[in-house]
TIDO-497112 format. One record per residue: residue number from 1; residue in one letter; x, y, z of N, C-alpha, C, O in turn. Coordinates in steps of 0.1 Angstrom, whole numbers. Last residue first. Example, Ala and Ser with C-alpha at 12.3 -4.5 7.8 and 13.67 -1.06 7.14 Angstrom:
2
+-----+------+-------+-------+-------+-------+-------+-------+-------+-------+-------+-------+-------+-------+
: pos : code :    nu :    nv :    nw :   cau :   cav :   caw :    cu :    cv :    cw :    ou :    ov :    ow :
+-----+------+-------+-------+-------+-------+-------+-------+-------+-------+-------+-------+-------+-------+
:   2 :    S :   128 :   -22 :    71 :   137 :   -11 :    71 :   129 :     0 :    79 :   134 :    11 :    80 :
:   1 :    A :   132 :   -57 :    78 :   123 :   -45 :    78 :   132 :   -33 :    78 :   142 :   -33 :    85 :
+-----+------+-------+-------+-------+-------+-------+-------+-------+-------+-------+-------+-------+-------+
***
This chain:
105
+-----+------+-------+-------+-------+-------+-------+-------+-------+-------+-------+-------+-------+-------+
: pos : code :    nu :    nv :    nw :   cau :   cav :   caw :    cu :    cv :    cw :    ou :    ov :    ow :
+-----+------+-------+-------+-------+-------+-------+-------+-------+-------+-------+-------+-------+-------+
: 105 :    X :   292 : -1577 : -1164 :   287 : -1565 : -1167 :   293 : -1552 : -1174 :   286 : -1542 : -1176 :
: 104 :    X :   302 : -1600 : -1154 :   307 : -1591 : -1167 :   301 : -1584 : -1170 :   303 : -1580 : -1182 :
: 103 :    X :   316 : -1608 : -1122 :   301 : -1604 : -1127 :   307 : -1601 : -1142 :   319 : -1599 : -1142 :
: 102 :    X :   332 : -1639 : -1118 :   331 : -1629 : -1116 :   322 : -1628 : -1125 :   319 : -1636 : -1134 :
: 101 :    X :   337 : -1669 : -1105 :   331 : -1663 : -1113 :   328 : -1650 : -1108 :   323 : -1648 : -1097 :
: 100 :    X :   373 : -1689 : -1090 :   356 : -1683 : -1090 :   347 : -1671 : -1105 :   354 : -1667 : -1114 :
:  99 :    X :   393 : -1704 : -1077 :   389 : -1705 : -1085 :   373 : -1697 : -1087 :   363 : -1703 : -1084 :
:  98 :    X :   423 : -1704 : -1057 :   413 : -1698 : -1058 :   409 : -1697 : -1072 :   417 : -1690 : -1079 :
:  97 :    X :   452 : -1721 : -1048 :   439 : -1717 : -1063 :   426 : -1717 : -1055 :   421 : -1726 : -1049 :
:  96 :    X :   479 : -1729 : -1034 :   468 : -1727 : -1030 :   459 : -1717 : -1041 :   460 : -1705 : -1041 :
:  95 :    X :   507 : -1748 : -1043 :   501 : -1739 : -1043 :   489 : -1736 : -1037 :   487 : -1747 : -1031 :
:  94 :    X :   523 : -1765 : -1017 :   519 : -1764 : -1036 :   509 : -1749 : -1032 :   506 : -1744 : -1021 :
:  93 :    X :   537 : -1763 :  -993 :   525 : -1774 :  -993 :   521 : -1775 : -1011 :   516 : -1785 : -1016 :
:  92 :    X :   559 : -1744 :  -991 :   563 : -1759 :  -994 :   550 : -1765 :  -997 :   552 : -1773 : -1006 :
:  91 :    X :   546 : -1727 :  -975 :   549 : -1723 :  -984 :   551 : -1736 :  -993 :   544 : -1738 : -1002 :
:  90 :    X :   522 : -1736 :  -953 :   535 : -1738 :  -953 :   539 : -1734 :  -970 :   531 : -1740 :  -977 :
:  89 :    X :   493 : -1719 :  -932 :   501 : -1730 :  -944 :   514 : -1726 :  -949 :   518 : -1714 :  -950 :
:  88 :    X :   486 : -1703 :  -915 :   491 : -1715 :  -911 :   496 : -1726 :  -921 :   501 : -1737 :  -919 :
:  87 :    X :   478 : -1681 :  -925 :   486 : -1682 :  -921 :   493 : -1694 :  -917 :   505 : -1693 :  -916 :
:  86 :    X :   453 : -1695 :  -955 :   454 : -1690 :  -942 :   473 : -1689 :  -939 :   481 : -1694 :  -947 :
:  85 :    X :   452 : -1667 :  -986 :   461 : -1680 :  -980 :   459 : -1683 :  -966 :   463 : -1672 :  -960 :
:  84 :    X :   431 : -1648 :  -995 :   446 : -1651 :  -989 :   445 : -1662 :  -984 :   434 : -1666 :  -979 :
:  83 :    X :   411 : -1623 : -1015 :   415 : -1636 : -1009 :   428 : -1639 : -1007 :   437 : -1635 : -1014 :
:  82 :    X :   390 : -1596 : -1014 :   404 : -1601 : -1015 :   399 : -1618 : -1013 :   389 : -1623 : -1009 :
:  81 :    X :   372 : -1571 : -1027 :   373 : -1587 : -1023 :   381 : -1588 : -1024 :   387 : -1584 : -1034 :
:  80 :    X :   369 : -1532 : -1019 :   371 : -1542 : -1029 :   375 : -1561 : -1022 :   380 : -1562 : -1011 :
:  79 :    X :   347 : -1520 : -1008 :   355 : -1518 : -1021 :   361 : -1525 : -1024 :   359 : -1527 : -1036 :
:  78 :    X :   319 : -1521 :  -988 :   330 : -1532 :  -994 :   337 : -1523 : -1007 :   330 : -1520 : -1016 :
:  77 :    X :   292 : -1511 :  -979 :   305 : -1510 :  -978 :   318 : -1510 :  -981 :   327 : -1502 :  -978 :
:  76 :    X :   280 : -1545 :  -973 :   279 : -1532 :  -974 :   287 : -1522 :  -973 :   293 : -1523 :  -962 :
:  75 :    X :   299 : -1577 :  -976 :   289 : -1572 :  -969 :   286 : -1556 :  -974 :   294 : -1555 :  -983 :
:  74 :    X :   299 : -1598 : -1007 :   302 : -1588 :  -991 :   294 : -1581 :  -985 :   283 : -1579 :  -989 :
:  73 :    X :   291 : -1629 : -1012 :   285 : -1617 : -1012 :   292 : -1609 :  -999 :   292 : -1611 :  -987 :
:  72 :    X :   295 : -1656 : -1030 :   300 : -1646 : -1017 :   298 : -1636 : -1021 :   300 : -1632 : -1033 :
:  71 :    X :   283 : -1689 : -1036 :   284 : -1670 : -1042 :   289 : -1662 : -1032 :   281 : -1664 : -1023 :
:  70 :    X :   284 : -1718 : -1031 :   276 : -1707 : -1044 :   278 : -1698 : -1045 :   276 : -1694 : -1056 :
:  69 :    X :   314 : -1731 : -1025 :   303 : -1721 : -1025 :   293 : -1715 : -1029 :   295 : -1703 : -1029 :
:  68 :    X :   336 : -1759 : -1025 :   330 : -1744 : -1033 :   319 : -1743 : -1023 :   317 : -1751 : -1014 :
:  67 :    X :   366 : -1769 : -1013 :   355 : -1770 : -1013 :   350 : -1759 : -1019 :   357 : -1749 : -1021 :
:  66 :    X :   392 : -1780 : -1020 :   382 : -1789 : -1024 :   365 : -1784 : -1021 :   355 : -1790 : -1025 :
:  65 :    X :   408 : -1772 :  -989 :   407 : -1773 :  -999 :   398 : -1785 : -1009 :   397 : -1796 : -1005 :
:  64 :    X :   382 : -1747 :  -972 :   389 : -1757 :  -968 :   394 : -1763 :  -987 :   386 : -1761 :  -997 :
:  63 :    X :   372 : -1712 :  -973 :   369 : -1728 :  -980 :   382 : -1734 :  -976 :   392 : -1727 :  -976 :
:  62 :    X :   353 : -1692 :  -953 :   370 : -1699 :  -956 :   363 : -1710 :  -963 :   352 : -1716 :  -961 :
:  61 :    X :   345 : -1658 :  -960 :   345 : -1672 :  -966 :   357 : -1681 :  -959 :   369 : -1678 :  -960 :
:  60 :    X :   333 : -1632 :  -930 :   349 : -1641 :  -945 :   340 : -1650 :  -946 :   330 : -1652 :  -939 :
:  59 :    X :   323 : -1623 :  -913 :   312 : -1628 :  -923 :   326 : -1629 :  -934 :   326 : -1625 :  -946 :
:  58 :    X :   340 : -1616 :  -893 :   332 : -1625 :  -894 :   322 : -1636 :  -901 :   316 : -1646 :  -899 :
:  57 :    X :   350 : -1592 :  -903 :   357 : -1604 :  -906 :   351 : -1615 :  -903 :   355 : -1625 :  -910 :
:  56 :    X :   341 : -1566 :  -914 :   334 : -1580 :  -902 :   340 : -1588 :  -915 :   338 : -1589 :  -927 :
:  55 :    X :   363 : -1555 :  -932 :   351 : -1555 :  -934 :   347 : -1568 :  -926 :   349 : -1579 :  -930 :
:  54 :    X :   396 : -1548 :  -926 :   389 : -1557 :  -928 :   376 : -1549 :  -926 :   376 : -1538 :  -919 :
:  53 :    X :   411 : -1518 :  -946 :   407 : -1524 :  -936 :   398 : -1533 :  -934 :   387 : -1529 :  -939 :
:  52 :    X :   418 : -1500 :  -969 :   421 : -1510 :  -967 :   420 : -1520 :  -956 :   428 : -1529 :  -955 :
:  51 :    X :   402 : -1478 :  -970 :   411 : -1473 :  -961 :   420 : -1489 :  -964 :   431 : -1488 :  -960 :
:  50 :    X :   379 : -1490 :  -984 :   387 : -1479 :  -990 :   398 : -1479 :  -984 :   408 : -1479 :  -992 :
:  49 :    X :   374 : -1523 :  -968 :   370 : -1507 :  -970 :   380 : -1502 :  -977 :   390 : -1509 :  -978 :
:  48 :    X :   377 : -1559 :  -977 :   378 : -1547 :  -972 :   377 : -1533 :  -978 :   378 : -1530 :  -990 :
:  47 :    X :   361 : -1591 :  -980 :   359 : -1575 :  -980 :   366 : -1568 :  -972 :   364 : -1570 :  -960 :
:  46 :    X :   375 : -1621 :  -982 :   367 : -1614 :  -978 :   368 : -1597 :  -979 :   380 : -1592 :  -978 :
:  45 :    X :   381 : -1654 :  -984 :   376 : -1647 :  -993 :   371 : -1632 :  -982 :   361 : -1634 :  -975 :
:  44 :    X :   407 : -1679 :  -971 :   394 : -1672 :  -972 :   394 : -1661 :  -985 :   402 : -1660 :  -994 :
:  43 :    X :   419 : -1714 :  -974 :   419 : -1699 :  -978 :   405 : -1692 :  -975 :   394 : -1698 :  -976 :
:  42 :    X :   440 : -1746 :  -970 :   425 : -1734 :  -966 :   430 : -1716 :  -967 :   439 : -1710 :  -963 :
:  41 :    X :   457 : -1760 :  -995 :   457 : -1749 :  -983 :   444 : -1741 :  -983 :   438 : -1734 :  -992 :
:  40 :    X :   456 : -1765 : -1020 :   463 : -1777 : -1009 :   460 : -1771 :  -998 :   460 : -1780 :  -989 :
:  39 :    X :   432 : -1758 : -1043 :   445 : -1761 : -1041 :   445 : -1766 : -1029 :   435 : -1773 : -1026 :
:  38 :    X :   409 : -1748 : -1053 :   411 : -1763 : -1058 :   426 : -1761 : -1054 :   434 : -1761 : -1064 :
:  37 :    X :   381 : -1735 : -1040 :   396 : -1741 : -1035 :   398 : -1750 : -1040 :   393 : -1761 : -1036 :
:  36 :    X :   358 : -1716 : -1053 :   362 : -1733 : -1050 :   373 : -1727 : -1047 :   377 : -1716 : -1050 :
:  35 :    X :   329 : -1698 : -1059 :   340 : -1698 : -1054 :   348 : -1714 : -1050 :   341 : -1723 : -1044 :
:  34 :    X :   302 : -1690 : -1075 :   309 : -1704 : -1073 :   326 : -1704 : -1070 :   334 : -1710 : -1077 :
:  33 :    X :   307 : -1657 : -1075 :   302 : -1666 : -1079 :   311 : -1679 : -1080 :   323 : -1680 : -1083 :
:  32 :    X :   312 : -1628 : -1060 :   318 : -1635 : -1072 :   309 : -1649 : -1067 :   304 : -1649 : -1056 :
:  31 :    X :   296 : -1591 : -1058 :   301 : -1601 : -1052 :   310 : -1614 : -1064 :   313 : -1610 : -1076 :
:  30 :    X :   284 : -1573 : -1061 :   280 : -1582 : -1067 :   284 : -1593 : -1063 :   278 : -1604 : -1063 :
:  29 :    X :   298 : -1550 : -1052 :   283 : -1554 : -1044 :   279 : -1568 : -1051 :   271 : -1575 : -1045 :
:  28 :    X :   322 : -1549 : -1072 :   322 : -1555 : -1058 :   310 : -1559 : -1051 :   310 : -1569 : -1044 :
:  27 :    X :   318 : -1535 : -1094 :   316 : -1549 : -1096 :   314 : -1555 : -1080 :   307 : -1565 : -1078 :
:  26 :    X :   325 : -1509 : -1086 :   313 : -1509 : -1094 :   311 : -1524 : -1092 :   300 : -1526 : -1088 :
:  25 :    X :   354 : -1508 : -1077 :   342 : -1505 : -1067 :   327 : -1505 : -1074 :   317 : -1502 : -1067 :
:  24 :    X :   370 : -1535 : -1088 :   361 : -1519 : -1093 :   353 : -1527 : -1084 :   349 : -1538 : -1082 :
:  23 :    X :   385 : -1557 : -1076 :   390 : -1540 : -1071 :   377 : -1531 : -1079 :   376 : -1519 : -1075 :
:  22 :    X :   384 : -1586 : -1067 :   373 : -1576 : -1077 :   375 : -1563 : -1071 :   367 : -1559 : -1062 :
:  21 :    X :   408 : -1597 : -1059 :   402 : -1606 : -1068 :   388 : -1597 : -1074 :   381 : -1601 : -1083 :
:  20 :    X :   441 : -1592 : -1044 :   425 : -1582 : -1052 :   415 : -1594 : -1057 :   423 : -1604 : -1058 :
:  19 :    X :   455 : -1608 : -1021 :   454 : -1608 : -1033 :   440 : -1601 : -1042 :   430 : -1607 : -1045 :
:  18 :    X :   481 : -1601 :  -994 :   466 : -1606 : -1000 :   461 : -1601 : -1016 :   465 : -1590 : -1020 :
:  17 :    X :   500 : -1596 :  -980 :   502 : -1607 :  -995 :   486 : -1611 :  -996 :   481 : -1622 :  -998 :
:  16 :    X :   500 : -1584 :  -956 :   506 : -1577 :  -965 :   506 : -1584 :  -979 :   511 : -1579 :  -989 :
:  15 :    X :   480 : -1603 :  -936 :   478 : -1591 :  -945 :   484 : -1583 :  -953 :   477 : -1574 :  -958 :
:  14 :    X :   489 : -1636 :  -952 :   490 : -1624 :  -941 :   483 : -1616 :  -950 :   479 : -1618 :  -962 :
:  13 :    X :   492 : -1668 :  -958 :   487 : -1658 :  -958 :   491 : -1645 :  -949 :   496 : -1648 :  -938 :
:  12 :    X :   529 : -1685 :  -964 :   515 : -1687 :  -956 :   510 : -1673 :  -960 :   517 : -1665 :  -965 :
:  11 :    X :   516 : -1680 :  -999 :   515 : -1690 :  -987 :   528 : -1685 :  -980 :   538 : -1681 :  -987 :
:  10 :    X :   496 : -1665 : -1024 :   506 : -1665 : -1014 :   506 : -1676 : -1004 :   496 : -1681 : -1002 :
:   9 :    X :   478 : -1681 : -1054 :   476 : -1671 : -1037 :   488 : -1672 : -1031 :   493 : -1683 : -1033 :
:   8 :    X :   463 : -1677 : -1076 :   473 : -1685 : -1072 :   475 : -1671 : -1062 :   473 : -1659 : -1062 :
:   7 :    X :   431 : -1671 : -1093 :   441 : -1667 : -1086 :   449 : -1677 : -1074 :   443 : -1683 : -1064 :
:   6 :    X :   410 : -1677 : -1121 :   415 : -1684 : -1114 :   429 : -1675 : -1105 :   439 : -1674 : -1112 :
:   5 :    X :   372 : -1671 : -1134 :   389 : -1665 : -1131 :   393 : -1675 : -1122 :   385 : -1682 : -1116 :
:   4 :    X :   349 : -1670 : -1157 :   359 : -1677 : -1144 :   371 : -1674 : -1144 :   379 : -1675 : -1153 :
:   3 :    X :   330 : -1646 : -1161 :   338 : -1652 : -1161 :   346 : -1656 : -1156 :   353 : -1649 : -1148 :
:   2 :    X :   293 : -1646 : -1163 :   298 : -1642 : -1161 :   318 : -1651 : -1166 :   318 : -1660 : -1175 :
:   1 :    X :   260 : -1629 : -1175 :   271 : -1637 : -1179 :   283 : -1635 : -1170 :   285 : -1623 : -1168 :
+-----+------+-------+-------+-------+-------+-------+-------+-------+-------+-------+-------+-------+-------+
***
């Protein structure tokens, strides 16, 4: 089973305003479920290490707004999922929501 959570994101993104969305290091392999962007601004989704540092940033999520996902899965590693705002959105554009299912275990 799990529960849908909803996080209102910073604009524009950076690395100082990124937002936790599964900090126990127990829940994180699990990754989150049906991730969407129902706001105005492209955002990603992605893993970083203990130390706080990106996890292959290659393997982020970006959803454009309006779009979902079936499931993001981090990569190996991972303490905890963040999501941010891309840099290039304008604080003025509304908000940017991140919408997704976390594990309830």
């Amino acid at each position: 089973m799990a529960d849908r959570s909803i996080a209102k994101l910073s604009c524009p993104g950076s690395r100082n305003n990124l937002t936790v969305i599964v900090g126990n290091p127990q829940l994180v392999p699990w990754g989150v479920g049906r991730p969407k962007n129902t706001g105005n601004c492209t955002l990603f989704l992605a893993a970083i290490d203990g130390s706080g540092n990106a996890l292959h940033p290659e393997q982020d999520l970006q959803l454009n707004p309006g779009d979902q996902f079936d499931w993001y899965q981090p990569p190996a590693g991972a303490a905890q999922i963040v999501a941010v705002c891309t840099k290039d959105c304008d604080a003025g554009a509304g908000p940017t929501i991140l919408e997704y299912d976390t594990p309830n275990c």
